[in-house]
C-alpha positions in Angstrom: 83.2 5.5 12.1 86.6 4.8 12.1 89.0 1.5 12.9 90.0 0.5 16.4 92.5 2.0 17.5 94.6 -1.0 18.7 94.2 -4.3 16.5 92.3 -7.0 18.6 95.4 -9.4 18.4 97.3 -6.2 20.8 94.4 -6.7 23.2 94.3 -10.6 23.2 97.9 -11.2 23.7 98.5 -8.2 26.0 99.2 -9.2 29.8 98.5 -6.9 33.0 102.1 -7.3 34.0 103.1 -6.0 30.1 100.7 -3.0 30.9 101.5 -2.2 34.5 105.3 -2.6 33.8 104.8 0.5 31.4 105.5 4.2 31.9 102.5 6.5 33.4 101.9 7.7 30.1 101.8 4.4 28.2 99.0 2.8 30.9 96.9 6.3 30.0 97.2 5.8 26.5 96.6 2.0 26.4 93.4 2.2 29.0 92.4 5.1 26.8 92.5 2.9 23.4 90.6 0.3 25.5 87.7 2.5 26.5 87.4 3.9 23.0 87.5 0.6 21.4 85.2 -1.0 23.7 82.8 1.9 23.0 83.1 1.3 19.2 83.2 -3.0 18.9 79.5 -2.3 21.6 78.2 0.4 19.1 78.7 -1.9 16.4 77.5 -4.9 18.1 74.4 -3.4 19.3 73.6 -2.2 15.4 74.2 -5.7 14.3 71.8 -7.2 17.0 69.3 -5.0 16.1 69.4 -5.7 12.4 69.3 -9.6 13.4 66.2 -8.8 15.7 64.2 -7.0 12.6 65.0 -10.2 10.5 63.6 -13.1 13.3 61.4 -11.1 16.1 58.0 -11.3 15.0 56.8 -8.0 15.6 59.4 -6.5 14.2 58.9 -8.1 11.0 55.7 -7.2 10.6 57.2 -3.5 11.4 59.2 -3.4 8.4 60.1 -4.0 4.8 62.5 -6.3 3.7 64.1 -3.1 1.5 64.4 -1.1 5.0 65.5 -4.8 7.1 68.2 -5.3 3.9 69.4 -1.7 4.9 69.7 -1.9 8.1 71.8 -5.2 7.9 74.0 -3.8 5.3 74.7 -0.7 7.4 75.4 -3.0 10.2 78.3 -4.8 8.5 79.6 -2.0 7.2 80.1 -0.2 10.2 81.2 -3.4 11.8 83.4 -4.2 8.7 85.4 -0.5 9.1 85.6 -0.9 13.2 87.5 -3.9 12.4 89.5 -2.8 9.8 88.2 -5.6 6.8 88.4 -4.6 3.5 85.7 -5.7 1.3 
């Protein structure tokens, strides 16, 4: 897993007008960062909801062990932790 590929401050203070007043090639690489980055923060987001889900759903508490629960959530911010770019 690697870091976005734009920072999430790029994204927030970007403007259509800013993207469509861009070459061709400039809107193809920025909706091609989007798409990619989306892709990544809903990977990461679905790995931290199921991690919460194995800690507070009850049937899928009594599915696992709090070593294999503990795992999961630590993979979960890890990968969350490197998509975003934090160092630890």
């Amino acid at each position: 897993m690697t870091a976005l590929n734009r920072t999430l401050g790029s994204y927030q203070f970007c403007t259509p007008e800013a993207v469509s007043s861009g070459s061709q090639a400039q809107m193809h690489f920025f909706v091609a960062d989007a798409k990619a980055d989306i892709a990544m923060l809903a990977s990461a987001l679905r790995d931290c909801q199921a991690a919460l889900a194995t800690l507070i759903v009850p049937d899928n508490i009594k599915a696992t062990s709090i070593v294999n629960a503990f795992a999961q959530c630590t993979a979960a911010e890890a990968k969350a932790r490197v998509i975003l770019g934090i160092t630890p």
